[in-house]
TORPAKOL-808152 format. One record per residue: residue number from 1; x, y, z of N, C-alpha, C in turn; residue in one letter. Coordinates in steps of 0.1 Angstrom, whole numbers. Example, Ala and Ser with C-alpha at 12.3 -4.5 7.8 and 13.67 -1.06 7.14 Angstrom:
<recs>
<rec 1,<132,-57,78>,<123,-45,78>,<132,-33,78>,A>
<rec 2,<128,-22,71>,<137,-11,71>,<129,0,79>,S>
</recs>
This chain:
<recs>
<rec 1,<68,347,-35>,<74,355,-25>,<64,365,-18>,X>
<rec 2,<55,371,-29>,<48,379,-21>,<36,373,-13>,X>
<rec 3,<34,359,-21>,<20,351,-9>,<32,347,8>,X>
<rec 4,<42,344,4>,<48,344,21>,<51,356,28>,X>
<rec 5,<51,367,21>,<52,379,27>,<38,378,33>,X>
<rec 6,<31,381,26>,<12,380,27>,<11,375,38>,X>
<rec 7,<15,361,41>,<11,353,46>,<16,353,66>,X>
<rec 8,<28,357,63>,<37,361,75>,<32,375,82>,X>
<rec 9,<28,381,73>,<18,395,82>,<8,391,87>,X>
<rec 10,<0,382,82>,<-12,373,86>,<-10,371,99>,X>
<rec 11,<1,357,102>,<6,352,111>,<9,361,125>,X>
<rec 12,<15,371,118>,<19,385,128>,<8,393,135>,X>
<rec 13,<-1,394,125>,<-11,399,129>,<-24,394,144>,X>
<rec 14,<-30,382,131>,<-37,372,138>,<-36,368,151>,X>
<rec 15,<-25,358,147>,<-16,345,156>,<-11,352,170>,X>
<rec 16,<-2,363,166>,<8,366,174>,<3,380,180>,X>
<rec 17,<-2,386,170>,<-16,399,176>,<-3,411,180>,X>
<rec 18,<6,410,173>,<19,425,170>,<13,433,170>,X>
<rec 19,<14,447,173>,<13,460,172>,<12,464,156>,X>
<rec 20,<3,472,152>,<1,477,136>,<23,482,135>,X>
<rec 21,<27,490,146>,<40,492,144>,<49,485,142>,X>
<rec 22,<50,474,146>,<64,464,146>,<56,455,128>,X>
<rec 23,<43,453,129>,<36,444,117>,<41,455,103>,X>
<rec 24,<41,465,102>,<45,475,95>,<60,476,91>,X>
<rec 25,<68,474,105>,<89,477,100>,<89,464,101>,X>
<rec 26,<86,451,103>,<92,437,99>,<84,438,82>,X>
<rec 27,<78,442,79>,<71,441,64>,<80,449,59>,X>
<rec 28,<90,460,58>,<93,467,57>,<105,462,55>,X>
<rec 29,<111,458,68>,<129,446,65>,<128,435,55>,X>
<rec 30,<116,425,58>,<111,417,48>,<113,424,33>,X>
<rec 31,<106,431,27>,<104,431,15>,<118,434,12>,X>
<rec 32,<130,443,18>,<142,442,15>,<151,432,11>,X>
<rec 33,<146,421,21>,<154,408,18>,<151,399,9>,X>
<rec 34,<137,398,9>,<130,390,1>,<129,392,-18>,X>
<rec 35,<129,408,-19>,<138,412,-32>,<145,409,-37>,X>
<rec 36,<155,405,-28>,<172,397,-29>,<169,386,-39>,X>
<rec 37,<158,378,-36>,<160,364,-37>,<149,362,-52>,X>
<rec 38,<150,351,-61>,<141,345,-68>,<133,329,-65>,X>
<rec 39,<137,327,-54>,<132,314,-47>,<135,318,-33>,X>
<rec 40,<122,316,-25>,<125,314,-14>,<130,301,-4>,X>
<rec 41,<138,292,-16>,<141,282,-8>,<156,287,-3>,X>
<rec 42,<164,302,-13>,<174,304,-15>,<176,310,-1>,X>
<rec 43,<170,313,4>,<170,316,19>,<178,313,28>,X>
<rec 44,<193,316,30>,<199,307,37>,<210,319,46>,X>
<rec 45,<216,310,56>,<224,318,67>,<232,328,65>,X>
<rec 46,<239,328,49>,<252,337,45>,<240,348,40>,X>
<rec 47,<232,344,31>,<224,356,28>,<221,366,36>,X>
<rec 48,<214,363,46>,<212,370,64>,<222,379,65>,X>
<rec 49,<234,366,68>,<248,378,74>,<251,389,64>,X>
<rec 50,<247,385,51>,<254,395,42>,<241,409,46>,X>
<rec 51,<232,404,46>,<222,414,44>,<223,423,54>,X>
<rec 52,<228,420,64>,<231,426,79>,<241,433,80>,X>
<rec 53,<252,424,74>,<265,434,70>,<266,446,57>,X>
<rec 54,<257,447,51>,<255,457,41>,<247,468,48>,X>
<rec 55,<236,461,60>,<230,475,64>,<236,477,72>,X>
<rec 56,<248,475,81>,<259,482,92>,<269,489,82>,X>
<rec 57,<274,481,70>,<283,496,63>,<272,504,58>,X>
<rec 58,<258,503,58>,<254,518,50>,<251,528,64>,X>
<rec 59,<258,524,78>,<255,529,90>,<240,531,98>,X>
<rec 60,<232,521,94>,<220,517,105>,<227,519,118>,X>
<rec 61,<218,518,128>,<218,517,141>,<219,504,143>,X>
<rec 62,<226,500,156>,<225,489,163>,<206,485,164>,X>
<rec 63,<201,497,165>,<183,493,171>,<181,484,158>,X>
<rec 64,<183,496,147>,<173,490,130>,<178,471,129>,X>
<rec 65,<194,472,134>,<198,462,130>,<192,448,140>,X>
<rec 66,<188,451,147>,<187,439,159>,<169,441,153>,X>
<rec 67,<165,448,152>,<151,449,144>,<149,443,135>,X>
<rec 68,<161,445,124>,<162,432,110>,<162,421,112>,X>
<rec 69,<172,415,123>,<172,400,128>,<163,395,131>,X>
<rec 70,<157,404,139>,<144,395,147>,<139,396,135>,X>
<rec 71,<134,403,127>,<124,400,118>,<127,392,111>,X>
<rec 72,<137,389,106>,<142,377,98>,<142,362,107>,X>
<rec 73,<148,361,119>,<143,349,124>,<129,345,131>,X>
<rec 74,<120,354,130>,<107,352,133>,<101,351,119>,X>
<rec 75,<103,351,109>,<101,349,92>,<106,339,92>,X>
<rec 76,<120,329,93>,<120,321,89>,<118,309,95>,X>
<rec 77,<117,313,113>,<108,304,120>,<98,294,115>,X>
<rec 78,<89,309,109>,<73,307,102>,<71,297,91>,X>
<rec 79,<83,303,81>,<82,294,72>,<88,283,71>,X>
<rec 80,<94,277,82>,<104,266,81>,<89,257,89>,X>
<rec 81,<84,264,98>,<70,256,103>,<59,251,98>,X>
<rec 82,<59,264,83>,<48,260,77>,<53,249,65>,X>
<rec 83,<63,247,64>,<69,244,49>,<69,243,41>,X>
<rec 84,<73,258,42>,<80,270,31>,<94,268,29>,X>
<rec 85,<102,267,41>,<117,265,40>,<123,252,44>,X>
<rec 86,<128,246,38>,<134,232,44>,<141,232,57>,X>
<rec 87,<148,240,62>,<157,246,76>,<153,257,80>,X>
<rec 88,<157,261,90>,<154,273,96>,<172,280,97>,X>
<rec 89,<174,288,90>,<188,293,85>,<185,306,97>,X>
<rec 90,<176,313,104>,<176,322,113>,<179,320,124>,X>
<rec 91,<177,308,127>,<180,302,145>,<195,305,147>,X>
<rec 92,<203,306,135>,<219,305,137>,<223,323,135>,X>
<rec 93,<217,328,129>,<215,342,131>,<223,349,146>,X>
<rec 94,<231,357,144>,<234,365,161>,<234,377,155>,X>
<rec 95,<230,390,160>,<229,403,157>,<234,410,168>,X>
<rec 96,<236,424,167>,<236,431,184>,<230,435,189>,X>
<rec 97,<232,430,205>,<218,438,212>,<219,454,210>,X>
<rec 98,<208,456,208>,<204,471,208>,<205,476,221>,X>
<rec 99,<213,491,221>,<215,498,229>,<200,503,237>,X>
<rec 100,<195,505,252>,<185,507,256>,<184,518,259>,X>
<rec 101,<184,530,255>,<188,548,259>,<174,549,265>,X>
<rec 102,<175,555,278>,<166,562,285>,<165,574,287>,X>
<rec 103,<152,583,281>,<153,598,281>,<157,603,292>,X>
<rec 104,<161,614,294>,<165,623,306>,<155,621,316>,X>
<rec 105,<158,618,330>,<148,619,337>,<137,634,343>,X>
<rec 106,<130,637,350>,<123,648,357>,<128,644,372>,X>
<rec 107,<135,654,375>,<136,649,389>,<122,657,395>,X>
<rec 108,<120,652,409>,<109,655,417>,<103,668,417>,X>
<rec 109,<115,675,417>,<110,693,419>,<108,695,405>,X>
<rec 110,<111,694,395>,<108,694,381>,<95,691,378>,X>
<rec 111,<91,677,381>,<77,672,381>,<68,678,388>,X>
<rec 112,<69,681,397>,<60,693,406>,<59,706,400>,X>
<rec 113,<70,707,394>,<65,726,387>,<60,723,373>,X>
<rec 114,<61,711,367>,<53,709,356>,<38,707,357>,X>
<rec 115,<37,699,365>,<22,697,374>,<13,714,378>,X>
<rec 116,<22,721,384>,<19,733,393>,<12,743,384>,X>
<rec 117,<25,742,371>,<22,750,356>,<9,744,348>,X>
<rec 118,<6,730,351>,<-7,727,342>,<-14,731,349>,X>
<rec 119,<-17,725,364>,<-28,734,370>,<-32,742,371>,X>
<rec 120,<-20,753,364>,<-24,769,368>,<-33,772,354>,X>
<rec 121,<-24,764,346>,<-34,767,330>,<-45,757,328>,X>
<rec 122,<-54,750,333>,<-67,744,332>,<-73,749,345>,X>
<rec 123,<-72,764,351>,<-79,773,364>,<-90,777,355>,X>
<rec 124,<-90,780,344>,<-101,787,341>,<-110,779,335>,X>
<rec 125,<-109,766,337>,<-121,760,330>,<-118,754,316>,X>
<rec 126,<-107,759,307>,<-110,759,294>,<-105,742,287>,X>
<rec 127,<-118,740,284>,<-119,727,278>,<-105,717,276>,X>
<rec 128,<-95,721,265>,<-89,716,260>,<-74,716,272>,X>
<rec 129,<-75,724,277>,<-61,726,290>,<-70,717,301>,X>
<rec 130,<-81,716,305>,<-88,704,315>,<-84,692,305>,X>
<rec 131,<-79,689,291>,<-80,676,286>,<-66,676,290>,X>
<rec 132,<-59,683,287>,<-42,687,289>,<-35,684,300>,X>
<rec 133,<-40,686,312>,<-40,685,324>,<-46,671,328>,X>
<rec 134,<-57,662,328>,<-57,650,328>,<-46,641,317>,X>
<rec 135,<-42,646,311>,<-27,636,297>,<-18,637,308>,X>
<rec 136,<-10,646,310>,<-1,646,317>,<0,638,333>,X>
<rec 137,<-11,640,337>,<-14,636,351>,<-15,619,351>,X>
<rec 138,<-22,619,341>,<-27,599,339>,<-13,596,339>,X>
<rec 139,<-3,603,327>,<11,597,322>,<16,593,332>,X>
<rec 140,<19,602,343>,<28,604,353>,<24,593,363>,X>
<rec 141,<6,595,364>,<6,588,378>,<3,572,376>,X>
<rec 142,<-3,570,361>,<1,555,360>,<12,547,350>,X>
<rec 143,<22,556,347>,<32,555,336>,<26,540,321>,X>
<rec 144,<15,544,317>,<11,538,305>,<19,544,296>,X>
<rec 145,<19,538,284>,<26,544,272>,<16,555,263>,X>
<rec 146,<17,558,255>,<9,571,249>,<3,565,241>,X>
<rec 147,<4,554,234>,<-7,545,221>,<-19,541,235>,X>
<rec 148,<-15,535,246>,<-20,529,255>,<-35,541,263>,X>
<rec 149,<-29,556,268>,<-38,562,268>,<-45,569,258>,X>
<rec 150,<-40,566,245>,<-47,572,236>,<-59,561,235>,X>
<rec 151,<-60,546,231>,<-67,537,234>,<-79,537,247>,X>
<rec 152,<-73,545,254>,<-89,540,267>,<-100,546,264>,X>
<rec 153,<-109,542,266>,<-123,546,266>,<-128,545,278>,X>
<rec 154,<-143,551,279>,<-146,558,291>,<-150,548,299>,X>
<rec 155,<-152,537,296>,<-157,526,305>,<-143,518,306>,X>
<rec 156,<-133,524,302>,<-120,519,308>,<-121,522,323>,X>
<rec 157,<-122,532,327>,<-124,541,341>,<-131,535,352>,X>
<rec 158,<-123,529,362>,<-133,525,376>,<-127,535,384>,X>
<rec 159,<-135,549,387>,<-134,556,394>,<-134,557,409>,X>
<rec 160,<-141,546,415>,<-142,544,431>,<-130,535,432>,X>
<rec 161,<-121,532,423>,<-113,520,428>,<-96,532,423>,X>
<rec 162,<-100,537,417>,<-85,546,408>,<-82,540,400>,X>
<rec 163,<-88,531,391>,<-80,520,385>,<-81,523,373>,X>
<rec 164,<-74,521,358>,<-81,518,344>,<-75,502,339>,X>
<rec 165,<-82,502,330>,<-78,494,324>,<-73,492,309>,X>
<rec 166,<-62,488,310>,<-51,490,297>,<-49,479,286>,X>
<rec 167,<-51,479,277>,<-49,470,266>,<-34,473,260>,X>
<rec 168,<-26,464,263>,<-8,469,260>,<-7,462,248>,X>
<rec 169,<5,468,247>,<12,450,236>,<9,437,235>,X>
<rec 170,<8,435,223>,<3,421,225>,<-9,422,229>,X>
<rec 171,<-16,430,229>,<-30,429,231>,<-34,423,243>,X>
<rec 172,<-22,424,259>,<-25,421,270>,<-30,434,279>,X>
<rec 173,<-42,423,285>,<-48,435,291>,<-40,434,306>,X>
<rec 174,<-42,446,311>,<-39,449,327>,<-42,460,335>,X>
<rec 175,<-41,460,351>,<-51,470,355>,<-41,481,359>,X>
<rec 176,<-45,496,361>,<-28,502,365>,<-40,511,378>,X>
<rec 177,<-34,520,386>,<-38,525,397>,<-31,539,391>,X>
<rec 178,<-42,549,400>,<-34,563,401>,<-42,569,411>,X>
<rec 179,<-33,583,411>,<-39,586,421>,<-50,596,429>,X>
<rec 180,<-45,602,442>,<-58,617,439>,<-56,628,434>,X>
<rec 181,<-41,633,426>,<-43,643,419>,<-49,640,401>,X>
<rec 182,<-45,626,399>,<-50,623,383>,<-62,620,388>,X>
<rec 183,<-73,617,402>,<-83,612,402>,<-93,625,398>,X>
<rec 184,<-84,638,405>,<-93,649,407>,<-87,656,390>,X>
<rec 185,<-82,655,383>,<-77,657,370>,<-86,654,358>,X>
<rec 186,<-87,642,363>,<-98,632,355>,<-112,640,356>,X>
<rec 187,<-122,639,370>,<-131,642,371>,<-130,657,364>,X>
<rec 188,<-123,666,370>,<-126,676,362>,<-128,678,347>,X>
<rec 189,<-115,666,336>,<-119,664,325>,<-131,661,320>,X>
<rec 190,<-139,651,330>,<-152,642,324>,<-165,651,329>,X>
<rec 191,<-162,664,335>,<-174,667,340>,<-175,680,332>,X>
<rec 192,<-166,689,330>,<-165,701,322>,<-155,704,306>,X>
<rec 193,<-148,690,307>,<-137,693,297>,<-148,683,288>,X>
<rec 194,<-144,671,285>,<-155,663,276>,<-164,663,267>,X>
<rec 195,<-177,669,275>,<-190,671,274>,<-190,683,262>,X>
<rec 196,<-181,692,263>,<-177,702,257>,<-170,701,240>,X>
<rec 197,<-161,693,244>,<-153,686,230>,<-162,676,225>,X>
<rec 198,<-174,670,232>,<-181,656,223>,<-188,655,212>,X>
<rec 199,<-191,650,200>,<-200,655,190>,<-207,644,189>,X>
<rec 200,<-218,642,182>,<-227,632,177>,<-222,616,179>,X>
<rec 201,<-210,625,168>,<-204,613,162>,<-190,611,167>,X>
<rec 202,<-185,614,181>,<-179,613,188>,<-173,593,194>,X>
<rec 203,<-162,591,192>,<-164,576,196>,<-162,581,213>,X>
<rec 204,<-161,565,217>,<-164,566,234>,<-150,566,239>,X>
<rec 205,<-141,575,233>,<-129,577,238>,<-127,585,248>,X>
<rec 206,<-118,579,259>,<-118,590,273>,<-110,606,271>,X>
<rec 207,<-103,601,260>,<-96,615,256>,<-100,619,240>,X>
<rec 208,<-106,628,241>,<-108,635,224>,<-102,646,224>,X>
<rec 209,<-99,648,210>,<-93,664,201>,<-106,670,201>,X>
<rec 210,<-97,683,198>,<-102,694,195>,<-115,697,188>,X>
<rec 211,<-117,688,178>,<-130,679,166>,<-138,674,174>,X>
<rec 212,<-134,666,185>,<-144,653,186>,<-139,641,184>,X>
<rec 213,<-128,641,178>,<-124,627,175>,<-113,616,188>,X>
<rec 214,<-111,606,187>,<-104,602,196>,<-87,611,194>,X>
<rec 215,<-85,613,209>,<-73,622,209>,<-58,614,201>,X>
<rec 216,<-48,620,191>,<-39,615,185>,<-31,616,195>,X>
<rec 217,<-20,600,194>,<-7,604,201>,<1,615,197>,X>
<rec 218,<2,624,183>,<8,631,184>,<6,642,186>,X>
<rec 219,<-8,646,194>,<-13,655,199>,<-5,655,213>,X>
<rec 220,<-5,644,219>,<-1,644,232>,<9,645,236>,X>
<rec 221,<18,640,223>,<32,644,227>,<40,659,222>,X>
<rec 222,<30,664,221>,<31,678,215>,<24,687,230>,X>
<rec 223,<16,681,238>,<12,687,250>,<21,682,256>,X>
<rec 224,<29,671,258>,<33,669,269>,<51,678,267>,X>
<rec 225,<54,676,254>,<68,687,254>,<61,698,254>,X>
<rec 226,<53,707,257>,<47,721,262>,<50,719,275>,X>
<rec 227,<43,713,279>,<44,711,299>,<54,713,302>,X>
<rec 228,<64,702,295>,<76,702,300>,<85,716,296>,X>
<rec 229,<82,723,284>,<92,736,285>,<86,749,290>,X>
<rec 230,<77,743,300>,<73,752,309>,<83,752,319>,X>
<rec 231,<90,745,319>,<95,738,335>,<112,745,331>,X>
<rec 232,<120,755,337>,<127,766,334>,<141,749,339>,X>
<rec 233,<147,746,333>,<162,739,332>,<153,720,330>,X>
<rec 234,<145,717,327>,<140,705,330>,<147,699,315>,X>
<rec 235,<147,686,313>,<152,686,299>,<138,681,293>,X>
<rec 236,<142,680,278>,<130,680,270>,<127,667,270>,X>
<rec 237,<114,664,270>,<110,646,270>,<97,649,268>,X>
<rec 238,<90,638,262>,<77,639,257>,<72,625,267>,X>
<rec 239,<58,618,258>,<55,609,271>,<60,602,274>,X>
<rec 240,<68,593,274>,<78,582,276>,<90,588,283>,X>
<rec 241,<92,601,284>,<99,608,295>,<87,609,308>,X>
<rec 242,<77,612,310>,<69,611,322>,<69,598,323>,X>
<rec 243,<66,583,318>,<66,567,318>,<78,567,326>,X>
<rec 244,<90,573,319>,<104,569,328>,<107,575,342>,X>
<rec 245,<98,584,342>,<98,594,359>,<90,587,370>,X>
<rec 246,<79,581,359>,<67,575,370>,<79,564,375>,X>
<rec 247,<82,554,364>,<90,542,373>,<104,546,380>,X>
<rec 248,<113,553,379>,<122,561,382>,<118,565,399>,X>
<rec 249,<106,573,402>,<102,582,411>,<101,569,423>,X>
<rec 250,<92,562,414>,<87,548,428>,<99,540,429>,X>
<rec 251,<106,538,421>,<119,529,427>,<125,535,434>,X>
<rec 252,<130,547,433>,<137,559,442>,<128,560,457>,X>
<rec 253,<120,558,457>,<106,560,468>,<105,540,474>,X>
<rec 254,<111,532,470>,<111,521,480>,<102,508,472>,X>
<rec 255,<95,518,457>,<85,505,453>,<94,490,446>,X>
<rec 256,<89,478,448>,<93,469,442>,<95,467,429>,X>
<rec 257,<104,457,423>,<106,462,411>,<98,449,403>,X>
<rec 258,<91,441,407>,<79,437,403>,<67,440,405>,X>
<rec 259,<66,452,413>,<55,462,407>,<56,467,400>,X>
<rec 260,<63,474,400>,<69,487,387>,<64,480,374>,X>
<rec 261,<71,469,374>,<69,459,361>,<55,454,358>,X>
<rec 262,<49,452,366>,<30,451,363>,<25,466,359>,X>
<rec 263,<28,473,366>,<22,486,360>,<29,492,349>,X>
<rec 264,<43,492,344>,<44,495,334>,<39,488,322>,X>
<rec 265,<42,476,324>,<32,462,316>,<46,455,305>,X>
<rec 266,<57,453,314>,<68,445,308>,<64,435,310>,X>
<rec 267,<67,429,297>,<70,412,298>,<77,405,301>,X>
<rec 268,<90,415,303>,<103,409,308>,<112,417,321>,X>
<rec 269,<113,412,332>,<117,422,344>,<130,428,343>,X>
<rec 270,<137,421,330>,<150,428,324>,<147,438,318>,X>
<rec 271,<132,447,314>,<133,455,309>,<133,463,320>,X>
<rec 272,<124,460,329>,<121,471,339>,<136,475,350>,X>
<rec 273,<143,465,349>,<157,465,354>,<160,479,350>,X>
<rec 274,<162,481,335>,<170,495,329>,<167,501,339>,X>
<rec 275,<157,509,342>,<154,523,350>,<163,520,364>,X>
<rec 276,<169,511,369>,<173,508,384>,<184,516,380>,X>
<rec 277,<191,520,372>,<203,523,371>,<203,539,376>,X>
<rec 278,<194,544,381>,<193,562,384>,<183,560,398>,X>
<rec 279,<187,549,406>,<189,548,418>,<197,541,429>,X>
<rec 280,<210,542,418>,<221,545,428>,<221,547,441>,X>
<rec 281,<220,564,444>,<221,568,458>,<212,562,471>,X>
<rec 282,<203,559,465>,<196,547,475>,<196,536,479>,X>
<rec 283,<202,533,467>,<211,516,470>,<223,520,483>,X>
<rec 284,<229,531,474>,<244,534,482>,<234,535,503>,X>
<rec 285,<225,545,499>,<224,546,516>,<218,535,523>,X>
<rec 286,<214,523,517>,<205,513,518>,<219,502,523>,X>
<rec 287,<228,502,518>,<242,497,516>,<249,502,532>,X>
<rec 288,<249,518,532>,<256,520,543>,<249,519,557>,X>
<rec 289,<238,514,556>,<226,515,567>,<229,499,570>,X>
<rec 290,<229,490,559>,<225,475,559>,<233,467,565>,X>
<rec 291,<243,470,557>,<258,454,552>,<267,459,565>,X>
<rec 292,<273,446,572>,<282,450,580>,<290,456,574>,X>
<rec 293,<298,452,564>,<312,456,560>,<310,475,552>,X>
<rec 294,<299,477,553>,<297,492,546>,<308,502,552>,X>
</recs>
C-alpha cells in the first residue's frame, strides 16, 4: 500500500508536475483511504461512497469533499493503468461540485485609495515599503496569484516591453503585462529598494524579505491585508482579493473574457466565467443600448 502511495506521488509529481499543494492534500486523502484497506485490490466503488459519506456526516465542506474524489479517481485511474487495480471503481465515482466563493471585490475608488495610501508610505524611500508598494501594484496590475509572484526572479522582468514572465500551475509558463504605475513601482523597487535588502547569499528573487531571502507568501499576504485596512469601509481581502479586482475591473472596463483568461492563467474559461457575475450593470446597459426588444 505504501509503495502505491509512493508511487502515485511520483506520478503526481513528475508526470503530471501538481503543485507541492494539491501533491501534499491528495497524499493526505490517500493515506485515509488507503488505511481502510489490507489489499489494494479491495478497492472498490462502495468503499469510495462510504468513505465520502462518512466525511459529509463528520461535516467536511463540499470543497474538502470534491478534493477527496478527485483524488481518489485520479489514484485509481493510475493504478488501474499501471496494474495495480483490475478496474477502475473511480470513473463511476460522482461527488459535489464545490461551491466557487469569490472574495469581496475593491471597487475602483477603493483601489485607488489603497494605491494612494501605499504611495504615500514608500515617499520616503524606505526599503521594505518600496518592496510593499511594488507587491501590491504587480498583484493588481497583472492579477498573478501570490505563489506566482513570490516565484519571479529578476530576469523574469522585460522592462521595455512591461511584461513578466510567470511559471503557473502545472508548471505552465506565460507572459502577463502591466502597467505604468507597477512599471514605475517596480523601478523604484529594483533601484533603491533591492540593492538594500540583498545579501551575499541572496537568491535572484525579484522580491526579497527583510533577511535577504526570497520574499514568503505569507509575508505578502500580511502586506496586502495592511493596504487594504488602510482603505476606511473596503472589505478585507488579501492577494487573491486584488487577482479578483484586476479581472473584475477589466471586464467591467470592456476587456475580453479570453484575455482575462490568458492573464490570469486559467485552463478552463469556465473558471474565468465566475468573475462575470459582478458585471451585471454593464451587461444590463450594453442590453439597453443593443437589443431591439430592450
Amino acid at each position: 500500500m505504501g509503495e502505491a502511495l509512493e508511487g502515485f506521488v511520483r506520478h503526481l509529481t513528475l508526470e503530471k508536475g501538481r503543485s507541492a499543494h494539491t501533491v501534499r492534500a491528495y497524499r493526505g486523502d490517500l493515506d485515509g483511504l488507503l488505511s481502510r484497506l489490507d489489499l489494494l485490490a479491495a478497492l472498490d466503488l462502495a468503499l469510495l461512497r462510504r468513505w465520502l459519506a462518512e466525511g459529509h456526516a463528520a461535516g467536511l465542506g463540499r470543497s474538502t469533499l470534491a478534493r477527496r474524489a478527485a483524488a481518489a479517481r485520479t489514484f485509481t485511474a493510475w493504478a488501474h493503468r499501471t496494474g495495480r487495480l483490475g478496474s477502475d471503481p473511480g470513473a463511476l465515482l460522482v461527488s459535489p461540485r464545490p461551491r466557487s466563493p469569490l472574495p469581496d471585490v475593491l471597487d475602483t475608488a477603493e483601489t485607488e485609495s489603497l494605491f494612494a495610501a501605499a504611495v504615500s508610505g514608500a515617499a520616503e524611500g524606505e526599503p521594505v515599503a518600496l518592496r510593499d508598494l511594488a507587491v501590491v501594484e504587480l498583484l493588481y496590475a497583472t492579477g498573478v496569484r501570490v505563489g506566482e509572484l513570490c516565484g519571479l526572479d529578476v530576469d523574469d522582468v522585460d522592462e521595455e516591453r512591461r511584461a513578466l514572465r510567470v511559471l503557473g500551475k502545472g508548471n505552465r509558463e506565460r507572459t502577463v503585462v502591466y502597467g505604468v504605475p507597477a512599471a514605475r513601482a517596480l523601478r523604484r523597487w529594483l533601484d533603491g529598494g533591492r540593492p538594500a535588502l540583498a545579501r551575499s547569499t541572496s537568491p535572484p528573487a525579484l522580491l526579497l524579505g527583510a533577511r535577504g531571502g526570497r520574499m514568503d507568501p505569507r509575508i505578502v499576504r500580511e502586506v496586502v491585508h495592511a493596504a487594504v485596512a488602510a482603505v476606511p469601509g473596503a472589505p478585507d481581502t488579501g492577494p487573491h482579493g486584488l487577482r479578483h479586482a484586476a479581472a473584475t475591473h477589466m471586464l467591467q472596463g470592456g476587456a475580453d473574457l479570453r484575455y482575462v483568461q490568458e492573464l490570469l492563467g486559467h485552463a478552463k474559461l469556465a473558471t474565468t466565467q465566475l468573475y462575470t457575475h459582478v458585471t451585471v450593470e454593464r451587461l444590463k446597459v450594453v442590453h439597453e443600448q443593443a437589443h431591439p426588444r430592450a
